[in-house]
C-alpha positions in Angstrom: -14.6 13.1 -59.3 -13.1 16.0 -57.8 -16.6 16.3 -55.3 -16.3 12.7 -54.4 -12.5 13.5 -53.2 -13.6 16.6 -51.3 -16.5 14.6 -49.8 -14.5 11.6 -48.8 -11.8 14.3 -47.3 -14.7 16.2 -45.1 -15.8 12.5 -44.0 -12.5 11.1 -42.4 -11.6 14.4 -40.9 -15.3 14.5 -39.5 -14.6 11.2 -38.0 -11.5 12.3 -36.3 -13.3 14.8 -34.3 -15.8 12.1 -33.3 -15.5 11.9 -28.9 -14.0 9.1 -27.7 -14.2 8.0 -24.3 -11.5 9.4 -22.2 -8.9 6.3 -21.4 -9.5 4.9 -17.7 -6.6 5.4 -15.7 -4.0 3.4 -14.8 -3.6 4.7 -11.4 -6.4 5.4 -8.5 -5.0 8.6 -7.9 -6.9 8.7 -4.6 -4.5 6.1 -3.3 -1.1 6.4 -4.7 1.2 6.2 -2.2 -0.7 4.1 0.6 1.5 1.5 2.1 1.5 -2.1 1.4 -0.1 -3.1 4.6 -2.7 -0.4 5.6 -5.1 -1.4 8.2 -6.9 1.5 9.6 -9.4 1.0 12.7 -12.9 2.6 12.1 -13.8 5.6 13.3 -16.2 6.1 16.5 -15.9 10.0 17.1 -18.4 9.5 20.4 -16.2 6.8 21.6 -13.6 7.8 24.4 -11.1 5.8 22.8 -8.6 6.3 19.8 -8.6 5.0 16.6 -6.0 3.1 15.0 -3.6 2.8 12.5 -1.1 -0.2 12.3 1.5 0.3 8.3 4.3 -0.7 6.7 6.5 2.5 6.4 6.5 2.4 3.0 3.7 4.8 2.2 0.6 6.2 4.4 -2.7 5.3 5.6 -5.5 6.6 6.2 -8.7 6.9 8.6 -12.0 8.2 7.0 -14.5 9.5 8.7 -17.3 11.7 8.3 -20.2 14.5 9.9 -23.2 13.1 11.1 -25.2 13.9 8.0 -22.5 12.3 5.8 -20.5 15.4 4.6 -17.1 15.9 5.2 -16.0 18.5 7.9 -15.3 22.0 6.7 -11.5 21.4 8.2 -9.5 19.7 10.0 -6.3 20.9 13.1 -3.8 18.7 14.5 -4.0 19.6 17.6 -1.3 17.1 18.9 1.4 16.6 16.2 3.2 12.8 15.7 6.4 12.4 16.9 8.0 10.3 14.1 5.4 11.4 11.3 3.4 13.7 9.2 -0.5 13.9 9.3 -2.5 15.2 6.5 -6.1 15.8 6.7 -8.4 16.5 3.1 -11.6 16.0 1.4 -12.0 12.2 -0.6 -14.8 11.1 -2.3 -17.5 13.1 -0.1 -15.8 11.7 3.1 -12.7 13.1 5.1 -9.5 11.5 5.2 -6.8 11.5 8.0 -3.6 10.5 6.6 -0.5 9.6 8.8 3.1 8.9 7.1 5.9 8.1 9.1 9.5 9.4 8.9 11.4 7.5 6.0 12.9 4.5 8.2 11.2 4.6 11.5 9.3 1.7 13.0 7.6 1.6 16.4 4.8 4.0 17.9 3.4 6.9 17.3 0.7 8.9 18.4 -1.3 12.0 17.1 -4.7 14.1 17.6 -7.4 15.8 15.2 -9.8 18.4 15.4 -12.3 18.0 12.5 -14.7 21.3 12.2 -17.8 20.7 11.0 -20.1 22.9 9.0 -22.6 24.0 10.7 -21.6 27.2 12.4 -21.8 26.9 16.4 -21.1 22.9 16.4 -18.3 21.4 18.3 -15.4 20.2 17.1 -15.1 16.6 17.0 -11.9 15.2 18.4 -10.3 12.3 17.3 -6.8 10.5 18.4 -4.8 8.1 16.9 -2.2 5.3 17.6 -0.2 4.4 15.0 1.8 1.8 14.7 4.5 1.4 12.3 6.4 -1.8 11.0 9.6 -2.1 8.6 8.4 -2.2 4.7 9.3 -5.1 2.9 13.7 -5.6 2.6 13.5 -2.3 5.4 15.6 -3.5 9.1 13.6 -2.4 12.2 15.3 1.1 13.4 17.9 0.3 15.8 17.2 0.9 19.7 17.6 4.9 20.4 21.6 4.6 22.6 21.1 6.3 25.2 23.6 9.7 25.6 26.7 9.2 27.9 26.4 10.4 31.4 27.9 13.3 32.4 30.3 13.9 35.3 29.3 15.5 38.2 31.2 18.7 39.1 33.1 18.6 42.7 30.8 20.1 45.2 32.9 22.8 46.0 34.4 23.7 42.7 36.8 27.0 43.0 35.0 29.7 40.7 36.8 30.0 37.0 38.4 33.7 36.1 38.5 34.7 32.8 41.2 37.4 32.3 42.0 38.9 28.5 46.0 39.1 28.8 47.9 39.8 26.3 
């Protein structure tokens, strides 16, 4: 009686070592954060013009791209940075991604470049520029117009020269 016990022990705590297949995620962590509306342009790194990006600013969206033998580059510069935004550039899924996120309530344009360096040592850069543009997430109101600064008065043309004296 008392092997049958110790048996039946060894056998359930067995079993709680059997592998179990990990739980899928819940979240593609590859894409947490991309805006609601994400429509990137594709990429034509030959082509003269720039790719685009049109988002809700609610997250940020992404270009992929790639080297010619399907790698992605070594690196990547921003060579010209966004006015309004923030552009990251990283490795996903055996491709490279250009990310752009724009500044928490801004809507209108924007407008960045890319360097990507390949691998091969001695190959040029490929360039790539982007226009982005940005529209009010869902309950967001579209930024106000920028007011322009008040003039400022013109100084006489003949203005007598100011002394500064240190009396006491």
């Amino acid at each position: 009686m008392h092997t049958k016990l110790i048996a039946t022990a060894a056998v359930l705590a067995l079993a709680g070592c059997a592998r179990t297949p990990p739980p899928t995620p819940a979240v593609d962590l590859q894409n947490e954060g991309i805006a609601k509306t994400c429509t990137p342009s594709a990429v034509d790194l030959a082509a003269p013009t720039p790719a685009t990006i049109a988002l809700t600013n609610d997250g940020w969206c992404g270009l992929v791209t790639a080297e010619k033998d399907g790698q992605p580059f070594k690196y990547g510069l921003v060579k010209t940075r966004p006015e309004h935004g923030r552009v990251y550039i990283r490795p996903v899924n055996g491709q490279t991604r250009v990310e752009y996120s724009a500044n928490p309530g801004y809507t209108g344009s924007d407008r960045f470049a890319v360097a990507l360096v390949p691998h091969a040592s001695g190959a040029p850069d490929a360039s790539l520029q982007v226009d982005v543009a940005v529209t009010p997430a869902e309950g967001q109101a579209a930024a106000p117009a920028p007011v322009a600064a008040p003039a400022k008065k013109a100084a006489p043309a003949h203005a007598p020269a100011r002394r500064h004296t240190n009396r006491r």
